[in-house]
Structure formats: structure tokens, C-alpha cells
mmCIF file of the N, C-alpha and C atoms, coordinates in Angstrom:
data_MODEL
# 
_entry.id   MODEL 
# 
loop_
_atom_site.group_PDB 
_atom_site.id 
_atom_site.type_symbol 
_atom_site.label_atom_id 
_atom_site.label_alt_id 
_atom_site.label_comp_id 
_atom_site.label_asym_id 
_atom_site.label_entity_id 
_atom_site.label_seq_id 
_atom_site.pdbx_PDB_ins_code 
_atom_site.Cartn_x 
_atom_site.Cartn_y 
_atom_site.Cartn_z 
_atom_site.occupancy 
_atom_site.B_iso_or_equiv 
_atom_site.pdbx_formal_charge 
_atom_site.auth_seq_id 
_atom_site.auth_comp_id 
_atom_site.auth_asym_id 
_atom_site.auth_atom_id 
_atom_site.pdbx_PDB_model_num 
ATOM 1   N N  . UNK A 1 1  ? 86.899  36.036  -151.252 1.00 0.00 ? 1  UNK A N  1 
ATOM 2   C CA . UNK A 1 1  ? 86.704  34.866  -150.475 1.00 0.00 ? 1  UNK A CA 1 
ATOM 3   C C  . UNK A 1 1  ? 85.332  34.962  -149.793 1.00 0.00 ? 1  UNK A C  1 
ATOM 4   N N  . UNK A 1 2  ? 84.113  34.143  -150.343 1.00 0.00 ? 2  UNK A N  1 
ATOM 5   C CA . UNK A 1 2  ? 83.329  34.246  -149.553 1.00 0.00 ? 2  UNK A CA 1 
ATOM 6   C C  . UNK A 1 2  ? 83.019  33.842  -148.024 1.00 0.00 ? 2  UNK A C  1 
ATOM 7   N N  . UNK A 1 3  ? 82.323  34.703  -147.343 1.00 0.00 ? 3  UNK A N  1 
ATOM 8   C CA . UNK A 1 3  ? 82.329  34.905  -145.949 1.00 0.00 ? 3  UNK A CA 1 
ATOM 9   C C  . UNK A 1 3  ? 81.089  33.554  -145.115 1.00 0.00 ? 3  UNK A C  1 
ATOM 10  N N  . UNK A 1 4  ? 80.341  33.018  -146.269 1.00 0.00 ? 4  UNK A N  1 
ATOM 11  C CA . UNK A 1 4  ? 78.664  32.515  -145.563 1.00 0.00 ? 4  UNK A CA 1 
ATOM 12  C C  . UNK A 1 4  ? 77.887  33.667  -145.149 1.00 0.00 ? 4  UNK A C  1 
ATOM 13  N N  . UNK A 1 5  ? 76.641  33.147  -144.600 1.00 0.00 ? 5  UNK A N  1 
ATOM 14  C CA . UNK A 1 5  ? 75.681  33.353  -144.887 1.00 0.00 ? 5  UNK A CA 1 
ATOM 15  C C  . UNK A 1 5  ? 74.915  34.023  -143.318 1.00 0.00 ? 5  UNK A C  1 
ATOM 16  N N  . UNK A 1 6  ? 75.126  35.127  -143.299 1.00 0.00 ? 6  UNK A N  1 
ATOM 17  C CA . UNK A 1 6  ? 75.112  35.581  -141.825 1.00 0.00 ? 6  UNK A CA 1 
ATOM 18  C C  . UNK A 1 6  ? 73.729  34.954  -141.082 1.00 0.00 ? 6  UNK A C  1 
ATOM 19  N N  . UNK A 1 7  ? 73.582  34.418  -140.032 1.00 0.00 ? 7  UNK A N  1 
ATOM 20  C CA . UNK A 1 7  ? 72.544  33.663  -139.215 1.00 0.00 ? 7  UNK A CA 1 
ATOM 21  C C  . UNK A 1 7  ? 71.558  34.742  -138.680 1.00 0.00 ? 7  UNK A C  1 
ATOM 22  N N  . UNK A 1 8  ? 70.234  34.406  -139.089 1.00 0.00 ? 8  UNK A N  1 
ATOM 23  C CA . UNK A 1 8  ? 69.482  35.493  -138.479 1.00 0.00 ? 8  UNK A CA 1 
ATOM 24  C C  . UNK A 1 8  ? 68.700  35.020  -137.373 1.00 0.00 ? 8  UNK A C  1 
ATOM 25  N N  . UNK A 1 9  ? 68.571  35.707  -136.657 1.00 0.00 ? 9  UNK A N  1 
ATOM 26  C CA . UNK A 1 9  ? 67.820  35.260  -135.231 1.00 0.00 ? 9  UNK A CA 1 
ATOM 27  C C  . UNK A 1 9  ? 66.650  35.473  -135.609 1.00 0.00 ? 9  UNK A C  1 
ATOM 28  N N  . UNK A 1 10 ? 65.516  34.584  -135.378 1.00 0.00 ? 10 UNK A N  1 
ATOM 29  C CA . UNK A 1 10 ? 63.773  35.308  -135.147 1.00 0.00 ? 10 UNK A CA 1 
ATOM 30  C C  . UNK A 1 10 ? 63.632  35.577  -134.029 1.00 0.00 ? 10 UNK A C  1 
ATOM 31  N N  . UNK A 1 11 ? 63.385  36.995  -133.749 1.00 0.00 ? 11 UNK A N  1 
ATOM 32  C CA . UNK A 1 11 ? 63.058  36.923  -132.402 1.00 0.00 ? 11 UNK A CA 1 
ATOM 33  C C  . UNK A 1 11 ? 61.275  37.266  -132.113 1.00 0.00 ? 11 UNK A C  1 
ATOM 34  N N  . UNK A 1 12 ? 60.728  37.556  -131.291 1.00 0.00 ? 12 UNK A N  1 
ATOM 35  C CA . UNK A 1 12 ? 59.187  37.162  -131.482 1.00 0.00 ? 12 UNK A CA 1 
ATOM 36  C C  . UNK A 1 12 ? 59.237  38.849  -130.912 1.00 0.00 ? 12 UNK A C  1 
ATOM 37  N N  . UNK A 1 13 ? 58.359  39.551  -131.325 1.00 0.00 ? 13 UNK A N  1 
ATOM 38  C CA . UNK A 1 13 ? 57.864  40.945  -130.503 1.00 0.00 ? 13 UNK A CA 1 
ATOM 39  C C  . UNK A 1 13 ? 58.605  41.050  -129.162 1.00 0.00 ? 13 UNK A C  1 
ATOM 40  N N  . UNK A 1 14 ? 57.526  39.993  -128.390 1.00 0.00 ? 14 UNK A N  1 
ATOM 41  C CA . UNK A 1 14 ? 58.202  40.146  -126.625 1.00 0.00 ? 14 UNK A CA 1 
ATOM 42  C C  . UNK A 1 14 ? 59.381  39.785  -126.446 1.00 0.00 ? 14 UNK A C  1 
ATOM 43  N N  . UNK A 1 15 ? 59.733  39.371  -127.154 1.00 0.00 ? 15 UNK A N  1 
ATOM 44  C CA . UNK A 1 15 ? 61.542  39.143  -127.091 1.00 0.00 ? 15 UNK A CA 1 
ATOM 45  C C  . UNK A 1 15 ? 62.324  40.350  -127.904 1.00 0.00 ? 15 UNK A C  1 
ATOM 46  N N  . UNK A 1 16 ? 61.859  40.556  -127.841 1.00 0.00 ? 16 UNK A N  1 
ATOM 47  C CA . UNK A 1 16 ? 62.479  42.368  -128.554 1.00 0.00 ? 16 UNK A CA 1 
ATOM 48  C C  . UNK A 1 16 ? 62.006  43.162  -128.001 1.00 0.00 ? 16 UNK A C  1 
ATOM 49  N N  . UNK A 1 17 ? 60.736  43.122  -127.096 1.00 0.00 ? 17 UNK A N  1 
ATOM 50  C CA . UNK A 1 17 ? 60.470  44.062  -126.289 1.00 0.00 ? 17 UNK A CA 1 
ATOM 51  C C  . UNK A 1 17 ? 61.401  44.156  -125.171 1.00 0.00 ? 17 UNK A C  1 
ATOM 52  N N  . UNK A 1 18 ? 61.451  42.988  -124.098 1.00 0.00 ? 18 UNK A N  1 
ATOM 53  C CA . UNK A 1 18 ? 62.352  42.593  -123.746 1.00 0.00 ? 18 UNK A CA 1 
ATOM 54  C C  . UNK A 1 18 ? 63.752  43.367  -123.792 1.00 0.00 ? 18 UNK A C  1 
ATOM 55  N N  . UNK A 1 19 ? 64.478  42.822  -124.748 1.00 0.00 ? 19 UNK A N  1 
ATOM 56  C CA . UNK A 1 19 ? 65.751  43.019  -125.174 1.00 0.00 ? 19 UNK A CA 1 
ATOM 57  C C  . UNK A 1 19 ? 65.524  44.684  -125.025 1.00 0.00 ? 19 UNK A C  1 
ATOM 58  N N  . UNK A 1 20 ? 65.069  45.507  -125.741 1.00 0.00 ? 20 UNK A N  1 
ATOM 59  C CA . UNK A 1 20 ? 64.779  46.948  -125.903 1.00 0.00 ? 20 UNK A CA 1 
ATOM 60  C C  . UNK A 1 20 ? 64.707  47.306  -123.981 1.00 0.00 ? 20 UNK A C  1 
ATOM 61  N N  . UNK A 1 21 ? 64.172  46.808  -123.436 1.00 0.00 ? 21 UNK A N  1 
ATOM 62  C CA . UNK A 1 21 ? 63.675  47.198  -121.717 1.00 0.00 ? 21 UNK A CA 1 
ATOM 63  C C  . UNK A 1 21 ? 64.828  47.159  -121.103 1.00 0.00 ? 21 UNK A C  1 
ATOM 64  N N  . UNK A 1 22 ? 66.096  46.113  -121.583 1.00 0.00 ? 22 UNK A N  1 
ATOM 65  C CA . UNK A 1 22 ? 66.774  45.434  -120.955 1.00 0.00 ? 22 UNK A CA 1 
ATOM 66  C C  . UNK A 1 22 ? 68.259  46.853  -121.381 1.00 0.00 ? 22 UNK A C  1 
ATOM 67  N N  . UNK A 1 23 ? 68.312  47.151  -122.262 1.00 0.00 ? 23 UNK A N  1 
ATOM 68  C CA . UNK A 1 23 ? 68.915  47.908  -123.397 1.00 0.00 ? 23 UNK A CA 1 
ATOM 69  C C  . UNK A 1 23 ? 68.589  49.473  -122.206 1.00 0.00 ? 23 UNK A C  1 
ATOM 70  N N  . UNK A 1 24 ? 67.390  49.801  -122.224 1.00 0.00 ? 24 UNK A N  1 
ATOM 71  C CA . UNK A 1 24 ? 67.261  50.881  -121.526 1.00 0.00 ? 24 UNK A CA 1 
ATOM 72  C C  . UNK A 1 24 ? 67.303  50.957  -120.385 1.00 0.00 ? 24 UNK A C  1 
ATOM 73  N N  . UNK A 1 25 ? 67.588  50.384  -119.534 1.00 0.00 ? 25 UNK A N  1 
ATOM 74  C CA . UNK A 1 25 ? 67.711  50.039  -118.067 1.00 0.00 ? 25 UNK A CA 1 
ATOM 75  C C  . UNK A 1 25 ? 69.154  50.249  -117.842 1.00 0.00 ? 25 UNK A C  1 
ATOM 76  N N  . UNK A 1 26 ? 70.142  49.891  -118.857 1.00 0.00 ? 26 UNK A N  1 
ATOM 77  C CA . UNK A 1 26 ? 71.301  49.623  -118.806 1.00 0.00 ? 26 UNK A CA 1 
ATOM 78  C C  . UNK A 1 26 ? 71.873  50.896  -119.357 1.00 0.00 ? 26 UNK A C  1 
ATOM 79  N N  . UNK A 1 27 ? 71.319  51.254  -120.106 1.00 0.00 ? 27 UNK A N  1 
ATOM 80  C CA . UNK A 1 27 ? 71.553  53.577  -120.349 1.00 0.00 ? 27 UNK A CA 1 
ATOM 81  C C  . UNK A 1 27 ? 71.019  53.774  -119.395 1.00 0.00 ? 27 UNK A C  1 
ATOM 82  N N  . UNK A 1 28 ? 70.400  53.628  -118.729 1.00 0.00 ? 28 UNK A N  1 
ATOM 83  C CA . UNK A 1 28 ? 69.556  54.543  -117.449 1.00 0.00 ? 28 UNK A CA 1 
ATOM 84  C C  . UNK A 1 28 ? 71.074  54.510  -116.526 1.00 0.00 ? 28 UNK A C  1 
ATOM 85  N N  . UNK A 1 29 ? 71.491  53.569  -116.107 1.00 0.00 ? 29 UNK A N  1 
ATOM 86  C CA . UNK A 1 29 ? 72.207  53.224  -114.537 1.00 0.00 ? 29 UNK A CA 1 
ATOM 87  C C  . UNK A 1 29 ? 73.649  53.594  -115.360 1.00 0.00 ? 29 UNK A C  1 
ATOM 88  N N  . UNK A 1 30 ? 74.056  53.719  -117.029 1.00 0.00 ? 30 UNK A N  1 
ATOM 89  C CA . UNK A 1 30 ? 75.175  54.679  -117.123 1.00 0.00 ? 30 UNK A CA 1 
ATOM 90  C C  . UNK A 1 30 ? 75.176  55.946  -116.437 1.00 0.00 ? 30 UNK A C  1 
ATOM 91  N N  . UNK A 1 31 ? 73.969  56.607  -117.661 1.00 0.00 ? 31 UNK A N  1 
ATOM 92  C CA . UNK A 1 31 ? 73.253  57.851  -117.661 1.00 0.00 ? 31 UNK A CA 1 
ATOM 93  C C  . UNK A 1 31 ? 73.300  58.400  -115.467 1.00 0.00 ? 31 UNK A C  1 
ATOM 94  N N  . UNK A 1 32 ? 73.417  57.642  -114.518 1.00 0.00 ? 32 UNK A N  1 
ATOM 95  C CA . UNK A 1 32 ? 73.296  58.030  -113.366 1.00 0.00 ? 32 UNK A CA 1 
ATOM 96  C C  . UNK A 1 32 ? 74.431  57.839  -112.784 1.00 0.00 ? 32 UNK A C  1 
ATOM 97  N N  . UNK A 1 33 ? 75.641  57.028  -113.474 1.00 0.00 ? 33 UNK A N  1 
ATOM 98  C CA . UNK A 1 33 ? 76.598  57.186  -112.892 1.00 0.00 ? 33 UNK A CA 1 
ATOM 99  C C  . UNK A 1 33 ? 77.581  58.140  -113.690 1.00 0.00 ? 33 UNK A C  1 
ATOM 100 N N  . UNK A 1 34 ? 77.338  58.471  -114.898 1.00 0.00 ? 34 UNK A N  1 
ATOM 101 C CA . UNK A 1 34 ? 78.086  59.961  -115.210 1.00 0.00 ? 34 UNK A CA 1 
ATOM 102 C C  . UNK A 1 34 ? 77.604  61.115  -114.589 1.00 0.00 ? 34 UNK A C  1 
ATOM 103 N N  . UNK A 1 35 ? 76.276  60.972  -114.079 1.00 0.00 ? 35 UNK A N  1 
ATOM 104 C CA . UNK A 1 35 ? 75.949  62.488  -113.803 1.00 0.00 ? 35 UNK A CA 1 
ATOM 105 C C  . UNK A 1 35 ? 76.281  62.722  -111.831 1.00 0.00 ? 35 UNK A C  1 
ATOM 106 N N  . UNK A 1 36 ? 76.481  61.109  -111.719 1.00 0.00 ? 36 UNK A N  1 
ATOM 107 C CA . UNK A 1 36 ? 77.382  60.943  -110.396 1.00 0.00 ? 36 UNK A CA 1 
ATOM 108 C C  . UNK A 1 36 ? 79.037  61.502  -110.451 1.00 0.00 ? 36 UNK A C  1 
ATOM 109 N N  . UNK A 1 37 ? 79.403  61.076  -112.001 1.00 0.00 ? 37 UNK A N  1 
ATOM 110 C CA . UNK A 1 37 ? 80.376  61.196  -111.865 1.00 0.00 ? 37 UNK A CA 1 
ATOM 111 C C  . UNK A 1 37 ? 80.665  62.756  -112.172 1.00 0.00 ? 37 UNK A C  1 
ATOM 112 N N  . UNK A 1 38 ? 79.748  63.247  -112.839 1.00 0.00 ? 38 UNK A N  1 
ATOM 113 C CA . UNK A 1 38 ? 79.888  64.984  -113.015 1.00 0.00 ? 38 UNK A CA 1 
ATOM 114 C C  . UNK A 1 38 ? 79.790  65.575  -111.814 1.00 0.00 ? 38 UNK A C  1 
ATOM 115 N N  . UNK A 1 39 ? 79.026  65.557  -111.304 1.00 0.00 ? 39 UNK A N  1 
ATOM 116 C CA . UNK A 1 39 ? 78.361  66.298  -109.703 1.00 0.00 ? 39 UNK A CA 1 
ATOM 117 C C  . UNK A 1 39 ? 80.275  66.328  -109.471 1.00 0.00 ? 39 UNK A C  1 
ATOM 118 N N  . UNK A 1 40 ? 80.685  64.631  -109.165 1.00 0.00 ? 40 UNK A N  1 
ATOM 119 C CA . UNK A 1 40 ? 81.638  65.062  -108.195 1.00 0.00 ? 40 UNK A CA 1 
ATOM 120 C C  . UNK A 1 40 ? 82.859  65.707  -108.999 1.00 0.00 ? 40 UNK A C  1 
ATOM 121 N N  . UNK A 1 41 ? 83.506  65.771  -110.060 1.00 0.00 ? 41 UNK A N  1 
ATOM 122 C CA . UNK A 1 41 ? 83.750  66.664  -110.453 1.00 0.00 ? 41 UNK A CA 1 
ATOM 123 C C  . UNK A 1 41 ? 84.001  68.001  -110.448 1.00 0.00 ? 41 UNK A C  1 
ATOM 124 N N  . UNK A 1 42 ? 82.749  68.558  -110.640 1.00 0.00 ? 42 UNK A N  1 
ATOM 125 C CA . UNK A 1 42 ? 82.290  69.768  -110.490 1.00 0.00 ? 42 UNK A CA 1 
ATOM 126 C C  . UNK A 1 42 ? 82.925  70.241  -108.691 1.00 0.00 ? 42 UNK A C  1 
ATOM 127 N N  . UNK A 1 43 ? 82.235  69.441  -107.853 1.00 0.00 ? 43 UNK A N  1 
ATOM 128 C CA . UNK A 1 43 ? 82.885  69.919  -106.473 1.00 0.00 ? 43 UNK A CA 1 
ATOM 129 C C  . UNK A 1 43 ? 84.196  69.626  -106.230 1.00 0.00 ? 43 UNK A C  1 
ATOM 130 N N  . UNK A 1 44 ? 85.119  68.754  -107.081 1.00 0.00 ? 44 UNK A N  1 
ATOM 131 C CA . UNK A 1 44 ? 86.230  69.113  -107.066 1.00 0.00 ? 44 UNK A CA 1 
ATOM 132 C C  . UNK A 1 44 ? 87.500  70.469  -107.865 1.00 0.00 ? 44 UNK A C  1 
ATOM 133 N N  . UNK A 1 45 ? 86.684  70.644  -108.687 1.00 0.00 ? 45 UNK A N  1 
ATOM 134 C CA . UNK A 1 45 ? 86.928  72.144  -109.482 1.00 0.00 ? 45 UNK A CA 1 
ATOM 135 C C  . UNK A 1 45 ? 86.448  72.826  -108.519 1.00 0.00 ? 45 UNK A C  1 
ATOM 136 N N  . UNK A 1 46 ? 85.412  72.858  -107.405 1.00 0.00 ? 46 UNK A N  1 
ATOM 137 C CA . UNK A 1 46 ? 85.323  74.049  -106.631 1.00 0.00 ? 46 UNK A CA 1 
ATOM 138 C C  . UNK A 1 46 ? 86.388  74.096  -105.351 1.00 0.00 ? 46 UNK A C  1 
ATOM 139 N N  . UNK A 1 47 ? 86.965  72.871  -105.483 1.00 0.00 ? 47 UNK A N  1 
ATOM 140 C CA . UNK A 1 47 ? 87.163  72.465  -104.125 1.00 0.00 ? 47 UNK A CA 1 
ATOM 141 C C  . UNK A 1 47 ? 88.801  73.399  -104.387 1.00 0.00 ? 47 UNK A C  1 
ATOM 142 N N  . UNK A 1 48 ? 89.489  73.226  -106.001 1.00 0.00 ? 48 UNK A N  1 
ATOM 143 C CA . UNK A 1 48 ? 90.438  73.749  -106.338 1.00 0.00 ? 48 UNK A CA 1 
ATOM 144 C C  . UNK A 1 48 ? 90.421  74.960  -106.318 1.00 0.00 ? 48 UNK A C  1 
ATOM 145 N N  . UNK A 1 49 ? 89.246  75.851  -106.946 1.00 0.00 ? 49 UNK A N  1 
ATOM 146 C CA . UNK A 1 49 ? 89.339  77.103  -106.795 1.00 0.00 ? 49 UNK A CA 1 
ATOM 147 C C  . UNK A 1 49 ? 89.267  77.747  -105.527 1.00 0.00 ? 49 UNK A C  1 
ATOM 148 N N  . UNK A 1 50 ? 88.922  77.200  -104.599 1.00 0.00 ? 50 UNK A N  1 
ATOM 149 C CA . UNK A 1 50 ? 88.595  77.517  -103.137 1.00 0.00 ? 50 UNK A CA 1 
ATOM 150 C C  . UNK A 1 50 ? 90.336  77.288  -102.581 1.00 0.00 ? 50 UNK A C  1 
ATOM 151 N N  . UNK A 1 51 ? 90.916  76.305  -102.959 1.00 0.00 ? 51 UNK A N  1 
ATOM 152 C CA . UNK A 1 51 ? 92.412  76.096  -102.302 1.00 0.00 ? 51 UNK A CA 1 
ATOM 153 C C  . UNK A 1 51 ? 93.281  76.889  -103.039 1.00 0.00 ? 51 UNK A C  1 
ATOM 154 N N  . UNK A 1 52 ? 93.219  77.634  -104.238 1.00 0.00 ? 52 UNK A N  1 
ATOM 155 C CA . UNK A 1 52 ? 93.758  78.746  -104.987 1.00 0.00 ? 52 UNK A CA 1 
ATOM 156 C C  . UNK A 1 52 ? 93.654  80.079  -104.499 1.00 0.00 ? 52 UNK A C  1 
ATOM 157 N N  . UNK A 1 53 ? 92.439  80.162  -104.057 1.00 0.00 ? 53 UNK A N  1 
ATOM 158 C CA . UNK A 1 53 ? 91.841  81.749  -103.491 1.00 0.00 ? 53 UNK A CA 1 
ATOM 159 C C  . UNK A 1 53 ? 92.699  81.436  -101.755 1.00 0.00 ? 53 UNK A C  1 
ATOM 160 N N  . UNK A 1 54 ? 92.744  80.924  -101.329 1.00 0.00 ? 54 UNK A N  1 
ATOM 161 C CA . UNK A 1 54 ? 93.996  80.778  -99.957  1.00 0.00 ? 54 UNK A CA 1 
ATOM 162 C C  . UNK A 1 54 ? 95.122  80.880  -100.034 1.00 0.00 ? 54 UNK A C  1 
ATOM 163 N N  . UNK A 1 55 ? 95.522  80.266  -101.342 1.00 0.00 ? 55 UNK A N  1 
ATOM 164 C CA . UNK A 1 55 ? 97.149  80.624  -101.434 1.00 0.00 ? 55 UNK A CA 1 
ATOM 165 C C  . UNK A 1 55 ? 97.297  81.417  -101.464 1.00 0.00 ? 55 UNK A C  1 
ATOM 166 N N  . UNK A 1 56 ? 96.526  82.439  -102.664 1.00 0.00 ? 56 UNK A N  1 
ATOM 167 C CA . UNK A 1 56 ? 96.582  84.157  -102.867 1.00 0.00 ? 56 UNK A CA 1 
ATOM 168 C C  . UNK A 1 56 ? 96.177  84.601  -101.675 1.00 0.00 ? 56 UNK A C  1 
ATOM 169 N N  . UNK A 1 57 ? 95.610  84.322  -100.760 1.00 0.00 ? 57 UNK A N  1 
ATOM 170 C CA . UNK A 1 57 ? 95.429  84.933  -99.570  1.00 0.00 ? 57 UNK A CA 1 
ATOM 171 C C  . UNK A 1 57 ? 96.521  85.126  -98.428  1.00 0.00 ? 57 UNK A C  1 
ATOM 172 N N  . UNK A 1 58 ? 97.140  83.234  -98.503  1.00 0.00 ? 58 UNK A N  1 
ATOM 173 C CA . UNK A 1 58 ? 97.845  83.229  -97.523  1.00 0.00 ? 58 UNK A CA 1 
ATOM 174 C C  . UNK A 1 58 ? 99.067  84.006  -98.070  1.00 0.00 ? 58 UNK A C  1 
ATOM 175 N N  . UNK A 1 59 ? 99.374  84.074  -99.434  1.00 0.00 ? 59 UNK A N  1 
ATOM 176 C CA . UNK A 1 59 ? 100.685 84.575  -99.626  1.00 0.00 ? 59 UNK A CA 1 
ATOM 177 C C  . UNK A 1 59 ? 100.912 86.163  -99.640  1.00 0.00 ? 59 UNK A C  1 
ATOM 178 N N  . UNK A 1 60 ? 99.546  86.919  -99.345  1.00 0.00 ? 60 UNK A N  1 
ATOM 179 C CA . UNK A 1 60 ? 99.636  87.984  -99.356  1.00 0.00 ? 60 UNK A CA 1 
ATOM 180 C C  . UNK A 1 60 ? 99.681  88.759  -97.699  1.00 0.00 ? 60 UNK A C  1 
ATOM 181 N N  . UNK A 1 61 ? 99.688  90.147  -97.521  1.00 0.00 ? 61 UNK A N  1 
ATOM 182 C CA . UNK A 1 61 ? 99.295  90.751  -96.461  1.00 0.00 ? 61 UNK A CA 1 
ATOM 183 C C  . UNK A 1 61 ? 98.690  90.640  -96.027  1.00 0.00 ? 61 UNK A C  1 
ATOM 184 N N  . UNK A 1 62 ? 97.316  90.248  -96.470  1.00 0.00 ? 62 UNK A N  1 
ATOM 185 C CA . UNK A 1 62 ? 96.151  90.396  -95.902  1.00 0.00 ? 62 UNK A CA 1 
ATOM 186 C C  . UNK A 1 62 ? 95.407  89.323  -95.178  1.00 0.00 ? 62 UNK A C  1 
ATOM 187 N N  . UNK A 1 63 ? 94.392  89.244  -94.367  1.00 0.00 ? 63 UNK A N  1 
ATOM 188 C CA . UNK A 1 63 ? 94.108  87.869  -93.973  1.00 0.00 ? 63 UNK A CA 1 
ATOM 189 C C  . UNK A 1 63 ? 92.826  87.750  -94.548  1.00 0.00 ? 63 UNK A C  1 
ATOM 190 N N  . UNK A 1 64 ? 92.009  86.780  -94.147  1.00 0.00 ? 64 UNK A N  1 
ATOM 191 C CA . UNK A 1 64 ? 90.776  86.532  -94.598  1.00 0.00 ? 64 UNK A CA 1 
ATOM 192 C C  . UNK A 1 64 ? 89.189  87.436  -94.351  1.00 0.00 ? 64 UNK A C  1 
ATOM 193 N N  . UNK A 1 65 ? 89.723  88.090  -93.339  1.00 0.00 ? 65 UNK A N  1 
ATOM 194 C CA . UNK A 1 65 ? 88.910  89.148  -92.770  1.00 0.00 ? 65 UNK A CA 1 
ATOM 195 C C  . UNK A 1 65 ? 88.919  90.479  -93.722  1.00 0.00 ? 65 UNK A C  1 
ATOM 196 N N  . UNK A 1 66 ? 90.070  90.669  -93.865  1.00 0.00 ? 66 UNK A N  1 
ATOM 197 C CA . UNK A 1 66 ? 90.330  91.526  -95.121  1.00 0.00 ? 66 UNK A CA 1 
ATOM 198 C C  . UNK A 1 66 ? 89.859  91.448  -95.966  1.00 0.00 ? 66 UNK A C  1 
ATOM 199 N N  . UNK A 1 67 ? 89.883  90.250  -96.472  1.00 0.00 ? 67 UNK A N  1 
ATOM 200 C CA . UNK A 1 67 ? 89.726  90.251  -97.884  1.00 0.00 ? 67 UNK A CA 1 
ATOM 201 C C  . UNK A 1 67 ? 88.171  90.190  -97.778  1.00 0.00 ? 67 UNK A C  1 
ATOM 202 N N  . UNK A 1 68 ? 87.590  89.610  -97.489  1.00 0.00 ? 68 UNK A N  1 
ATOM 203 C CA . UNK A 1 68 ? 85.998  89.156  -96.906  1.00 0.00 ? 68 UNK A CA 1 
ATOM 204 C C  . UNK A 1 68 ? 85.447  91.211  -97.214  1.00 0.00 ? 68 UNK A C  1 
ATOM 205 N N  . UNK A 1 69 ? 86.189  91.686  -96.152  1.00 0.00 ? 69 UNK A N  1 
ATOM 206 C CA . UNK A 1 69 ? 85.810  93.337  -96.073  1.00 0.00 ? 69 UNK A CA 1 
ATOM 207 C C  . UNK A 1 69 ? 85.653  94.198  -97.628  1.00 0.00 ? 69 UNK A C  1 
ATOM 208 N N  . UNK A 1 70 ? 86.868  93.561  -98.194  1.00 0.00 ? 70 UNK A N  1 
ATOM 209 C CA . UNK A 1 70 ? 87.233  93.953  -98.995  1.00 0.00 ? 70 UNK A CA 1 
ATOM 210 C C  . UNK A 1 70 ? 85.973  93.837  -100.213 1.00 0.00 ? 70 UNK A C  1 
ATOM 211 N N  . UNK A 1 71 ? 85.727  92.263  -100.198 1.00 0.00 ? 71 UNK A N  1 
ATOM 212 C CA . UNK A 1 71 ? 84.826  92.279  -101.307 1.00 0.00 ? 71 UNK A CA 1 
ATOM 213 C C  . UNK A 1 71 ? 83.440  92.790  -100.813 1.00 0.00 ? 71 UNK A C  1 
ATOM 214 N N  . UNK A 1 72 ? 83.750  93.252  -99.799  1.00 0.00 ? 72 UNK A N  1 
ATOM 215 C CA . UNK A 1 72 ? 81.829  93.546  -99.142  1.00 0.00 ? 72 UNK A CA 1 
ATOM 216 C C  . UNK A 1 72 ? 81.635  94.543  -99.740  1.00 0.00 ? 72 UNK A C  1 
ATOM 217 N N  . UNK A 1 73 ? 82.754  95.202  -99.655  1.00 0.00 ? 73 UNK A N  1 
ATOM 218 C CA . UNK A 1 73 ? 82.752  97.138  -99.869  1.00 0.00 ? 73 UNK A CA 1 
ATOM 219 C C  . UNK A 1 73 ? 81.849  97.002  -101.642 1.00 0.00 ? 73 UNK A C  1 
ATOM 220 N N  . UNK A 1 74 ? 80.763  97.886  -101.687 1.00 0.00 ? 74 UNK A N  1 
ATOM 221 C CA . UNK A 1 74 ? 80.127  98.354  -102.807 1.00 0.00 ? 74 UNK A CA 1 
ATOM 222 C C  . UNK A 1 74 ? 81.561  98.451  -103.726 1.00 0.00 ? 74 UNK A C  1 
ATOM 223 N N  . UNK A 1 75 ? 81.630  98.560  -105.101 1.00 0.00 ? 75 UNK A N  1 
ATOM 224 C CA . UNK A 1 75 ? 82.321  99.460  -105.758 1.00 0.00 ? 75 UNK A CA 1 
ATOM 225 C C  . UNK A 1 75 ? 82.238  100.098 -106.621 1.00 0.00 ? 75 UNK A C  1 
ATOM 226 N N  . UNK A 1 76 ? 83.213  101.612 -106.607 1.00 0.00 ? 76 UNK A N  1 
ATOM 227 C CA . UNK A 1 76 ? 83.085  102.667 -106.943 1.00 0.00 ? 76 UNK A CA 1 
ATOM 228 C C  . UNK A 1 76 ? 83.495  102.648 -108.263 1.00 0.00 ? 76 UNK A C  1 
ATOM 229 N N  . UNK A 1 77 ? 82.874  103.528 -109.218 1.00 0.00 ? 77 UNK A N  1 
ATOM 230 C CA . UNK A 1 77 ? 82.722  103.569 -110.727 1.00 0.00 ? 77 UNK A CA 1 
ATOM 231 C C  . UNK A 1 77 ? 83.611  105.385 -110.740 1.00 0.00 ? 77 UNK A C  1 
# 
């Protein structure tokens, strides 16, 4: 079944320049809101590992001073 005859646009240089400017402007302001959206991300994976390292803290003996000491200490081989 034929389909016709697909319509071609002329467009003139500056109208494709244009279009192309318009095209990259519009990846740009993605391109800044994924890397918005990575950043925050990222500080929420820290924000988890930081509320993980408390549980193991709080659920243990030790308090935070401890543990703080603990990792200060050089260690021995």
C-alpha cells in the first residue's frame, strides 16, 4: 500500500543554524540537570552510609569516641 510522498522542508542555512543552536541549548540545560541530579544522589549514598556506620555504632558497645580512637590508632602489621 503506498504511503505518498514524504514532504521536504527547505530550510535556508540560518534556519538550520538556528534549529542546531536551539537543539544545543536544550542538551546543555539536560546535560545540567542530570549532573544536578547526580551530585544529589551521590550525597544521598553518603548520607546512607553515614546512617549505617551509627547503627553499627549505636548497636554496639562502643560509642563514637571509641570508635573515632579506634580508627586513629596507626595499624599494626
Amino acid at each position: 500500500m503506498p504511503r505518498g510522498r514524504k514532504k521536504t522542508v527547505n530550510l535556508t542555512i540560518e534556519e538550520q543554524l538556528d534549529a542546531v543552536e536551539i537543539q544545543i541549548m536544550e542538551e546543555e540545560t539536560k546535560l545540567k540537570e542530570l549532573k544536578a541530579k547526580k551530585k544529589e544522589l551521590i550525597a544521598k549514598k553518603e548520607e546512607e552510609k553515614v546512617s549505617r556506620l551509627l547503627e553499627v555504632i549505636n548497636s554496639s558497645d562502643k560509642n563514637i569516641d571509641d570508635v573515632i580512637q579506634m580508627l586513629s590508632q596507626p595499624t599494626q602489621q
